[in-house]
C-alpha positions in Angstrom: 189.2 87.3 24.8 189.0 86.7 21.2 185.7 85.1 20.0 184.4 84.0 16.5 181.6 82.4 15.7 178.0 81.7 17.1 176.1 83.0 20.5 176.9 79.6 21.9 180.6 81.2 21.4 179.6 84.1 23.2 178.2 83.1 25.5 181.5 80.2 26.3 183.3 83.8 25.9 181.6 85.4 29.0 181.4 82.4 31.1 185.6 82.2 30.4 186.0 85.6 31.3 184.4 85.7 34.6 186.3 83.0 35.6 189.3 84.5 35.0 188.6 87.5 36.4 187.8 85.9 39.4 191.4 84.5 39.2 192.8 88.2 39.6 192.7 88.4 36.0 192.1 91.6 34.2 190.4 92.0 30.6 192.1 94.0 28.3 190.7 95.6 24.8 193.9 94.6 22.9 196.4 91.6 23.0 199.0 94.1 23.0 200.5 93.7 26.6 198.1 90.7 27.5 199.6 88.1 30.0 196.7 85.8 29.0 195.1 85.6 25.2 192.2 83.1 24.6 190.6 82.6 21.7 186.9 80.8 21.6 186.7 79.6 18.0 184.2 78.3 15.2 184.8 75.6 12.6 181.6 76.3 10.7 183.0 78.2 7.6 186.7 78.2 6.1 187.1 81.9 6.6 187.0 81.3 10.5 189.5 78.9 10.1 192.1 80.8 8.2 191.6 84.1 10.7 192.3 81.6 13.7 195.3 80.3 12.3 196.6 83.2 11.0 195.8 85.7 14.4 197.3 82.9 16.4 201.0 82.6 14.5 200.9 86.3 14.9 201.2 85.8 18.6 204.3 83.3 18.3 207.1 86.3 19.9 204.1 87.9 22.1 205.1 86.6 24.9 201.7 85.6 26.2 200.0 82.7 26.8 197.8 81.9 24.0 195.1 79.4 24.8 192.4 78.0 21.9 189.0 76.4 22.6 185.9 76.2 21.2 185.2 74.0 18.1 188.4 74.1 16.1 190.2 73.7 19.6 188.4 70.4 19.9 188.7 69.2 16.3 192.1 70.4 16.2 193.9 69.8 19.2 196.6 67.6 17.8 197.1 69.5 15.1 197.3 73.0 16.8 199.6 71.6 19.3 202.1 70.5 16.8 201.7 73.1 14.4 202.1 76.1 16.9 203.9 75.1 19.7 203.8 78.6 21.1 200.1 77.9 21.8 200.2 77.1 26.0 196.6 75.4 26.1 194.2 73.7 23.9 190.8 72.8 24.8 187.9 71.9 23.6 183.7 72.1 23.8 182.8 70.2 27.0 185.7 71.8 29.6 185.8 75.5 28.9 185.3 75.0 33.1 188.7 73.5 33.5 190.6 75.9 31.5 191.7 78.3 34.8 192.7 75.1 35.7 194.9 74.1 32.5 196.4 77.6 32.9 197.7 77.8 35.6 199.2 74.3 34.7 201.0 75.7 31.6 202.4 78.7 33.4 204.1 76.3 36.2 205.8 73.7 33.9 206.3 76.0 30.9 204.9 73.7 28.5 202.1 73.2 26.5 199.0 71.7 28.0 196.3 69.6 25.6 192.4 68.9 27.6 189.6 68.1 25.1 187.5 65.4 25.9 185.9 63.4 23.4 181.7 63.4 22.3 181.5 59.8 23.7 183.2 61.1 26.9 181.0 63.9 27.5 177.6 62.5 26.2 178.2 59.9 29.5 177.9 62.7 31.7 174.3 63.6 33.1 174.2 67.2 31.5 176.3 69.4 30.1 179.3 70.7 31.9 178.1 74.4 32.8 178.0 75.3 36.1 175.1 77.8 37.0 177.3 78.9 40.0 180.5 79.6 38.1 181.4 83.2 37.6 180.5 84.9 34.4 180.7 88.5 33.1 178.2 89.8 30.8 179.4 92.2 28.2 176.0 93.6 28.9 174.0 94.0 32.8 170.6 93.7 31.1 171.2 90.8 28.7 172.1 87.7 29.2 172.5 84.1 27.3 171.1 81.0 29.1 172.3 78.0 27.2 169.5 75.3 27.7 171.2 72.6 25.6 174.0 71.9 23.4 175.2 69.6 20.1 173.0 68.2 17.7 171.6 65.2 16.7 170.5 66.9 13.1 173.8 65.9 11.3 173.0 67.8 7.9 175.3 67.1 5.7 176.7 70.4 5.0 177.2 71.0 9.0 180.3 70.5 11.9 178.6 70.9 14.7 177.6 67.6 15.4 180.9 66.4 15.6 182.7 69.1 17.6 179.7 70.2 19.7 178.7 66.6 19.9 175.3 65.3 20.3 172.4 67.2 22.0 172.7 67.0 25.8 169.8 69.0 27.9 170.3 71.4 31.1 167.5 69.6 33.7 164.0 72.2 33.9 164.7 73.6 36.8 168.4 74.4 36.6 167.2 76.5 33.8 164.4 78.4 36.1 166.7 78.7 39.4 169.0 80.4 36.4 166.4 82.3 35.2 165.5 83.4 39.1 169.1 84.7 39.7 169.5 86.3 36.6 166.2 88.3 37.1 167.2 89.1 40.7 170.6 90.5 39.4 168.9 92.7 37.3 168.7 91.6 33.7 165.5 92.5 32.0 166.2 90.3 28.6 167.5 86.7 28.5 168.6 84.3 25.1 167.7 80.9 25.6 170.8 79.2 23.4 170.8 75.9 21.8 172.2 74.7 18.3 168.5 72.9 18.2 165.9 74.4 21.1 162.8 72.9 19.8 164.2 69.6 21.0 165.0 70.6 24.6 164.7 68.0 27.1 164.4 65.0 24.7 167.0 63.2 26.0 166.2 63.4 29.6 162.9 63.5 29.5 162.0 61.2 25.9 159.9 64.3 24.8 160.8 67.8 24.0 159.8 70.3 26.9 160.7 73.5 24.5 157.2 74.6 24.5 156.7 74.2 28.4 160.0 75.8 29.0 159.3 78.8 27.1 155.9 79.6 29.6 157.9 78.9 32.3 160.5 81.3 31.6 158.1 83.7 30.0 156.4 84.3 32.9 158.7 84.5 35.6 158.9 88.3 35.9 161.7 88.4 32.8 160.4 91.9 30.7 162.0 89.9 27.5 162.5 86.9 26.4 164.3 85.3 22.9 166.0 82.0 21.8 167.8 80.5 19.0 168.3 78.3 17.0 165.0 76.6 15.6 165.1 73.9 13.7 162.1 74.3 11.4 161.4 70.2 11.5 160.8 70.9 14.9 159.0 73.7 15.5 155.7 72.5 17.2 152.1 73.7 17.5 152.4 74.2 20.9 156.1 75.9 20.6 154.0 78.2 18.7 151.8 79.0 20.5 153.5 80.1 23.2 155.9 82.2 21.5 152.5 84.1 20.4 150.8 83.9 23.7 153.0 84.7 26.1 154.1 88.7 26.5 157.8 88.2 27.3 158.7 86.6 24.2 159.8 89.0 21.5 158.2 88.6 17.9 161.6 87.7 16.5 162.1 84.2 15.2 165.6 82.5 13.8 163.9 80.0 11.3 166.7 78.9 8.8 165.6 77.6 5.6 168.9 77.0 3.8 167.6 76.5 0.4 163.9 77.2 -1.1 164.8 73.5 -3.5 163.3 70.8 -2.0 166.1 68.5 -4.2 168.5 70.9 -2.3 166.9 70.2 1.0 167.0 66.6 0.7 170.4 66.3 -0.4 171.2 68.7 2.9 169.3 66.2 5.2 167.4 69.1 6.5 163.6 66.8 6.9 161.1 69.5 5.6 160.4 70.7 2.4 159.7 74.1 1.0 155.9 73.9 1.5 156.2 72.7 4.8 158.5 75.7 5.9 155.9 78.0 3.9 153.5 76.5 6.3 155.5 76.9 9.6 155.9 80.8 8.7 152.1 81.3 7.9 151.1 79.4 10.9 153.7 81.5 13.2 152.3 85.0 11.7 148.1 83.7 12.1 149.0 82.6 16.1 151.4 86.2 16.4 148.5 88.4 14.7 145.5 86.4 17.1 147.6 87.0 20.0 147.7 90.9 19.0 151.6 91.2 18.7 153.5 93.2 16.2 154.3 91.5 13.1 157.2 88.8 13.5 160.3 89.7 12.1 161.7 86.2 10.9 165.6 85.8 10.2 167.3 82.6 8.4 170.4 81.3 6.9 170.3 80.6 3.9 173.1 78.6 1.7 174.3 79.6 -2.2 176.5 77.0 -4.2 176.1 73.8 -2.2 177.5 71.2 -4.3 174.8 70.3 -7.7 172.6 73.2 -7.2 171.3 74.5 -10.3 170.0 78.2 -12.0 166.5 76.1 -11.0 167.6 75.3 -7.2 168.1 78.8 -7.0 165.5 80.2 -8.5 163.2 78.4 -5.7 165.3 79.4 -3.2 164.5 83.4 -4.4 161.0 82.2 -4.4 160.9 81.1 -0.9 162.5 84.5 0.2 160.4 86.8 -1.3 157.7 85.0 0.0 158.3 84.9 3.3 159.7 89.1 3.8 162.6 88.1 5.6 163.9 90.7 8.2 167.2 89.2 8.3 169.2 86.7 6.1 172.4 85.4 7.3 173.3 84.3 3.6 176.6 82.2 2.8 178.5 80.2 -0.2 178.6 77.3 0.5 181.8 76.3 2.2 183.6 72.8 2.0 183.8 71.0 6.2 186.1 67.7 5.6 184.6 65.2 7.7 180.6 66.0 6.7 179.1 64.2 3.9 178.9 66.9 1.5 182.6 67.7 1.1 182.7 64.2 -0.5 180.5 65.7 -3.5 182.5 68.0 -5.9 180.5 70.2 -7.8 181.9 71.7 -10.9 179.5 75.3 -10.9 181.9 78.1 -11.5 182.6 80.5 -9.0 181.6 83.7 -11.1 178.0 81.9 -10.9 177.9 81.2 -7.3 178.9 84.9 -6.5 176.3 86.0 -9.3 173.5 84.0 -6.9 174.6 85.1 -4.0 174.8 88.8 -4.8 171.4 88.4 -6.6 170.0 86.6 -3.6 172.0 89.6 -0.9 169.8 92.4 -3.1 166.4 90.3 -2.8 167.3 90.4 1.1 167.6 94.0 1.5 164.9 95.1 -0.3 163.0 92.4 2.0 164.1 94.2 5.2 163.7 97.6 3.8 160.0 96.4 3.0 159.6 94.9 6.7 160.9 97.9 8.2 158.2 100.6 6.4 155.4 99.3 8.5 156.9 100.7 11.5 156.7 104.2 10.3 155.1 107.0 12.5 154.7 104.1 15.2 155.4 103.8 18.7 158.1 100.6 19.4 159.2 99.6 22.8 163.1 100.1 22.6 165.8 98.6 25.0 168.6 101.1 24.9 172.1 99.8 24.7 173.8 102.7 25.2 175.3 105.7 22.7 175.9 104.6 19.0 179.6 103.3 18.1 179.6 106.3 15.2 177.7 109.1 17.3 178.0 109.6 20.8 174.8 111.8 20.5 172.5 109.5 18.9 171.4 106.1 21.4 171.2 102.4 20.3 168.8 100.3 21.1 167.0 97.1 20.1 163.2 97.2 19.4 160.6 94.1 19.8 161.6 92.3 16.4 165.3 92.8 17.1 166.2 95.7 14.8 168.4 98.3 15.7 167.0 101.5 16.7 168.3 105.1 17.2 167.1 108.0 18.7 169.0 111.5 19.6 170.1 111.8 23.3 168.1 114.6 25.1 170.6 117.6 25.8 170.3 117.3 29.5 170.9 113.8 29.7 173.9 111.1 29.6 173.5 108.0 27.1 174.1 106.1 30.8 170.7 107.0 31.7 169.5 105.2 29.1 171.4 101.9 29.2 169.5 99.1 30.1 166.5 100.7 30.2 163.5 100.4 28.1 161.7 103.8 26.8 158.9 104.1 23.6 160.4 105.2 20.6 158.6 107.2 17.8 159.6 106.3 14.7 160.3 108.9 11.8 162.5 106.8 9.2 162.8 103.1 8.7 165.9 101.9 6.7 167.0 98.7 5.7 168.9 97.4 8.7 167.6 100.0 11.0 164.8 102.3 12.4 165.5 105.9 13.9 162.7 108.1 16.3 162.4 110.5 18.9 161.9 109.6 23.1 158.4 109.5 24.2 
């Protein structure tokens, strides 16, 4: 399994490789010597594009079968098939439950096989095609993703996803809480609620968004944590807010992306809310978080550099915006040029050497941002999931605290990092760096 891209992806990743494994198939850590080789794949940047392409014509003498899905499988198919006619399967967003299926085809006639079923197809359908009783495998026993919803009905003009994820189609309520049942009873103790737009869950089957409703329902059904993404800040509602600060399972982590800080920016990105209004959204998430008696949010974003016209001035508010919110996380970007979205139409003569200058201006701004966050948790105790032992020290355990940073703390002589996995345990904290805290066991 090869997977680029967005927890949507991952999730699509997991759900692929417990079918297969229920096949008789076998995961594998390498391609070398795979019989099977599929690849879940995003179209949101050019760089995705260009590692897709170029990993897969690497594979044309492998000998295996190479199937591609995900979102450049369904913009692509066409293409991809006559491109690389080594590739044995193509599909898109809205079967990733036939591919067993289309594999098994391809290996008996030896020939290509091409399944991706258009957005006008699949919006006809009642919900989206994920089966809760399929067989998935969860690159973690404690942690799973729920996907609630998919596409978007947004459109920004900058963005794919509309047209390869198609437009937003809502699991029913209580398939997500008989979901949310079995996952509890097989033992996970934090679940992702995944959506490209969860504040609008359930509008279109239920003509008003149940995101808020869904979110108590989950949070207290005996789930020890509980996060989602993505939130659309034009959508984030008073109630949605006040049950991410009222109710206990719900980590103090929110994925609020702002894009620009330039409301001329924002306008011309179709994103509905100006800088003031996002301003707003933060301080009214922090007043509900610090009534409820939480610990301080830790709020993550995207944010965009170079989208076509943006000016020293554009930017310059878009710094504003950043320093005044104290960002945890950024996810930050230059822009990159999607044919097919509105923006790629508009050229935009800014030299490169300026765009890198912003961006690298707007990366240090960041870190100093999450390095400021991250003091406040000195010499205090933080709740910490363990994932297991470091990837650089076998000695030294990972974990993720409430706000989602990564925390480490020594592994007791006497003990195996096993013992920790999956497990929660308080953490003192002794040093706080930018991107992550480290303590000692309680």
């Amino acid at each position: 399994m090869i997977t680029f891209g967005c927890q949507m992806n991952k999730s699509d990743s997991e759900r692929i490789d417990g079918m297969l494994n229920a096949l008789g198939g076998e995961a594998v850590a390498s391609s070398e010597g795979a019989d099977i080789i599929v690849f879940v794949t995003c179209c949101v940047r050019e760089a995705a594009d260009e590692r897709l392409y170029g990993q897969v014509a690497s594979l044309k003498n492998s000998g295996a079968l190479v199937a591609v899905g995900g979102c450049i499988g369904q913009r692509d198919a066409a293409e991809l098939a006559a491109k690389m006619p080594h590739v044995g399967v193509v599909f898109g967003t809205h079967n990733i439950m036939s591919l067993p299926a289309l594999i098994k085809e391809a290996r008996e006639t030896q020939a290509p096989v091409v399944e991706v079923i258009s957005n006008a197809d699949a919006a006809e359908a009642e919900h989206p095609a994920l089966d809760p009783e399929a067989p998935l495998r969860r690159e973690h026993a404690w942690h799973a993703w729920l996907p609630i919803m998919t596409g978007c009905n947004n459109f920004c003009s900058y963005c794919v996803v509309p047209y390869v994820r198609g437009r937003e189609r809502s699991q029913p309520f209580e398939d997500v809480l008989k979901e949310t049942e079995r996952l509890i009873a097989d033992g996970v103790k934090e679940i992702t609620l995944l959506g490209q737009n969860v504040n609008s869950y359930g509008r279109d089957l239920y003509g008003h968004p149940r995101f808020a409703e869904l979110l108590r329902a989950v949070g207290n059904s005996g789930i020890e944590r509980l996060r989602f993404a993505t939130s659309h800040p034009k959508d984030l509602l008073p109630e949605t807010i006040a049950a991410f600060a009222e109710v206990p399972a719900i980590m103090p982590a929110l994925h609020l992306p702002v894009q620009s800080g330039s409301d001329r920016v924002l306008a011309a990105m179709n994103r509905r809310y100006t800088a003031k209004r996002y301003l707003e959204l933060i301080d009214s998430v922090r007043s509900a978080v610090l009534a409820a008696g939480k610990e301080p949010v830790a709020f993550s974003t995207d944010i965009i550099v170079g989208y076509p016209g943006e000016t020293e001035e554009d930017f310059e508010q878009t710094l504003a915006l950043a320093k005044a919110v104290g960002f945890a996380q950024a996810f930050t970007f230059m822009y990159s040029k999607r044919e097919g979205t509105p923006a790629a139409a508009h050229d935009d003569d800014t030299p490169r050497e300026v765009i890198q200058e912003r961006f690298d201006r707007l990366v240090e701004l960041v870190q100093q941002s999450a390095w400021d966050f991250n003091q406040q948790f000195l010499n205090q105790g933080l709740p910490v999931l363990f994932e297991g032992s470091s990837k650089r020290d076998a000695q030294m355990l990972a974990g993720r605290g409430p706000g989602n940073q990564t925390i480490h703390a020594p592994l007791p002589a006497d003990k195996q990092a096993s013992d920790f996995s999956g497990k929660l345990f308080p953490v003192h904290i002794t040093e706080a760096k930018t991107w992550y805290l480290r303590g000692t066991l309680l």
